[in-house]
VEXDREN-2710 file (C-alpha; in Angstrom, 1 decimal):
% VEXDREN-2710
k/r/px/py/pz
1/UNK/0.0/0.0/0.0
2/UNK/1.2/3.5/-1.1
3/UNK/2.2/6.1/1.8
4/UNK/0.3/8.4/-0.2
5/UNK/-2.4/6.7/-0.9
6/UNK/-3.6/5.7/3.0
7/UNK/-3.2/6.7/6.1
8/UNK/-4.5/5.2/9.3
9/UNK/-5.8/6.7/12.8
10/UNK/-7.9/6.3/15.6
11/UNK/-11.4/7.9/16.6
12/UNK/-11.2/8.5/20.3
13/UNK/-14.4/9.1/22.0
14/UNK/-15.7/9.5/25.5
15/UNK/-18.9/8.8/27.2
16/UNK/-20.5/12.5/27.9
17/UNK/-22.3/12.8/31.5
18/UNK/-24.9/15.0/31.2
19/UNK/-24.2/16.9/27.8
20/UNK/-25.9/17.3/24.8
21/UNK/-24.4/14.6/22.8
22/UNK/-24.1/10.7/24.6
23/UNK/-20.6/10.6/23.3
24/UNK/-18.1/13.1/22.5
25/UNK/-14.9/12.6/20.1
26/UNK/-11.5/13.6/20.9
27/UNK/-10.0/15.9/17.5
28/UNK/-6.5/17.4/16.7
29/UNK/-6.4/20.5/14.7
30/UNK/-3.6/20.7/12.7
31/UNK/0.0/22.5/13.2
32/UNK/2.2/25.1/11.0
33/UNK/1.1/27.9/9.5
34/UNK/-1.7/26.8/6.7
35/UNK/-4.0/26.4/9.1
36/UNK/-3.2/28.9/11.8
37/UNK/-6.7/30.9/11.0
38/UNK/-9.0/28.1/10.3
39/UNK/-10.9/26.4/12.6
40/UNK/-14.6/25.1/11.0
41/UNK/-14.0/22.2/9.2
42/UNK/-10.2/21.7/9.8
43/UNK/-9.8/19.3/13.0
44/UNK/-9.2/15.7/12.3
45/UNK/-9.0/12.4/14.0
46/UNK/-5.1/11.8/15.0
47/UNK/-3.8/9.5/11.7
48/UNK/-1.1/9.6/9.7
49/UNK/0.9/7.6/6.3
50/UNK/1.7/3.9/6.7
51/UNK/4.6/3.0/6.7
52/UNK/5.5/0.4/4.0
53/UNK/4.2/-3.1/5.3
54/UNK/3.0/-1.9/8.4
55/UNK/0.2/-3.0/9.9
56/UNK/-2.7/-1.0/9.4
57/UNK/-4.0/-0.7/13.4
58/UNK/-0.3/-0.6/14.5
59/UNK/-0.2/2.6/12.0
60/UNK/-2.7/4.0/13.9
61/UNK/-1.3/4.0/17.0
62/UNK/1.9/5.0/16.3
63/UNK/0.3/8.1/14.3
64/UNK/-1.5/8.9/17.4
65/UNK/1.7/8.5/19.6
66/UNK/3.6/11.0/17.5
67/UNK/0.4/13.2/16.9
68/UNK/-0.8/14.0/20.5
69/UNK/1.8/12.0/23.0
70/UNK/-0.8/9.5/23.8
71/UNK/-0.3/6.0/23.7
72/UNK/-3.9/4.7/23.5
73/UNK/-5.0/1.4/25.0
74/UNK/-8.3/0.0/25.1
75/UNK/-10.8/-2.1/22.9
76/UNK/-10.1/-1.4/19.7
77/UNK/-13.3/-1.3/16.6
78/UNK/-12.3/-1.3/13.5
79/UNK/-14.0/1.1/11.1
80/UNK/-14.5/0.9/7.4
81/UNK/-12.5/2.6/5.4
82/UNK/-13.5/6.0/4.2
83/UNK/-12.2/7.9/1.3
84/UNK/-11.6/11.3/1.0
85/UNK/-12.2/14.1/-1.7
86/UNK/-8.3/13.6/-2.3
87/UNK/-9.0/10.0/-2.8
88/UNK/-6.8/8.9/0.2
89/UNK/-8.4/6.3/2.1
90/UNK/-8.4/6.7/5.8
91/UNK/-8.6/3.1/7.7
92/UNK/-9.6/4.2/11.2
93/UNK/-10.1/2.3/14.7
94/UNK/-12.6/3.0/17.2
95/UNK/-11.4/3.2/21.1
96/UNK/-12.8/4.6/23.9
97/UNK/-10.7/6.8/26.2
98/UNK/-10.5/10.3/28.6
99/UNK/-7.7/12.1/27.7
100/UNK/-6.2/15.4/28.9
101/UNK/-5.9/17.6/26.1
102/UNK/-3.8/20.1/28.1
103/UNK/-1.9/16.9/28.1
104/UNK/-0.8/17.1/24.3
105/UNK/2.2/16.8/23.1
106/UNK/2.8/16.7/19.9
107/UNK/5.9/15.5/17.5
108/UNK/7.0/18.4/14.7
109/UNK/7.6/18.3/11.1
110/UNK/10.0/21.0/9.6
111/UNK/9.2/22.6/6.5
112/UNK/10.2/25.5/3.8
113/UNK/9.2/28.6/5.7
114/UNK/8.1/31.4/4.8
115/UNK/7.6/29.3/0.8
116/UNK/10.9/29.6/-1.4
117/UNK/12.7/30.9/1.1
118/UNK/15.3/28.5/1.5
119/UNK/14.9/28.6/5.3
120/UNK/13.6/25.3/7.2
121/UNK/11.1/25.8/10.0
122/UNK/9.5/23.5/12.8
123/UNK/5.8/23.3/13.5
124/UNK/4.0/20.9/16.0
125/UNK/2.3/18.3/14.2
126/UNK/-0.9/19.3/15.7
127/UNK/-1.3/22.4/17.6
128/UNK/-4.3/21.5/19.6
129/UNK/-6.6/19.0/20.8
130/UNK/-10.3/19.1/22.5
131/UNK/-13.7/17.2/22.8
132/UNK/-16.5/17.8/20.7
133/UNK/-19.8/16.9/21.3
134/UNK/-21.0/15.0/18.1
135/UNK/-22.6/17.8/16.8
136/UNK/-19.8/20.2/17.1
137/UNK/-17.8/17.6/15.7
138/UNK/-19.4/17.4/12.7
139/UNK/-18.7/21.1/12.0
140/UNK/-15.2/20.9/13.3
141/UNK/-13.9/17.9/11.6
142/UNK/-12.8/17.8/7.5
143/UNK/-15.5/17.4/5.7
144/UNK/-13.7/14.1/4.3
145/UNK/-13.8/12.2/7.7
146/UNK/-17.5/13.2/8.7
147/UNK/-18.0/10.1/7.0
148/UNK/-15.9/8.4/10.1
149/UNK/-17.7/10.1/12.7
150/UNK/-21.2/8.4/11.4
151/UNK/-20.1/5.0/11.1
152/UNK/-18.6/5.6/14.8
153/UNK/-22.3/6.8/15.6
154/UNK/-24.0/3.7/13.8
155/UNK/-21.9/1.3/15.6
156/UNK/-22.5/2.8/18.9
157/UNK/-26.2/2.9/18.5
158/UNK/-26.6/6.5/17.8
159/UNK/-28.6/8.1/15.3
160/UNK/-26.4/10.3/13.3
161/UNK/-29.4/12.3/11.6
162/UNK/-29.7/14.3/15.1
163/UNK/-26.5/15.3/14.8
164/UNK/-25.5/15.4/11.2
165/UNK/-25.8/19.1/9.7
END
């Protein structure tokens, strides 16, 4: 399988106590400075490329480790695959956990900053993580992994129409 081609993650949720959604999903919004000012429709679920030959769960945890700084351990549910607008498929895992977000701490990549400047720079991979009710999520997360969210939703036992926008 192509780097480019898949990447794999995991959809972290929580059971809410008294909110307005029965479960809410834990989403990383992305580092560096293309998305800086956007915020609606820019979170994600913490994934990443696989590795050549890796395993595809294995891939997801390893994304998530270098992502947030959480190793995740729990039942994992696998999802089916989504694709994207991009045409990447994302191969996801449900697991349920509570995690601190002021916890975070994310690996960096380095890139050309400012563009054809010649001049390498370091951003965190993600630059922040939180806990979205499943509606809020729905706005929050790229469009492309909505798709995620649902099956999540269906497998759980909760009807994605009420939340869906």
């Amino acid at each position: 399988m192509a780097k480019k081609t898949a990447s794999a993650g995991l959809v972290i949720y929580r059971r809410a106590a008294g909110a307005d959604s029965p479960i809410e999903f834990f989403l990383v919004h992305p580092g560096g400075p293309y998305w800086t000012r956007k915020d609606d429709g820019a979170w994600s679920i913490p994934k990443g490329e696989i590795e050549e030959g890796e395993n595809l769960l294995a891939a997801a945890k390893r994304e998530t480790l270098e992502e947030t700084g959480f190793s995740i351990h729990g039942r994992y549910q696998r999802l089916p695959p989504v694709r994207q607008p991009s045409g990447k498929i994302v191969h996801s895992w449900a697991v349920e956990a509570d995690l601190d977000p002021a916890k975070l701490r994310p690996g960096t990549f380095e890139m050309e900053w400012p563009p054809r400047s010649g001049r390498q720079a370091s951003f965190p991979e993600v630059d922040r993580a939180a806990w979205f009710g499943s509606r809020e999520a729905m706005i929050k997360i790229l469009v492309g992994q909505r798709p995620i969210l649902v099956k999540l939703m269906a497998k759980l036992g909760i009807e994605a129409g009420q939340t869906v926008l």
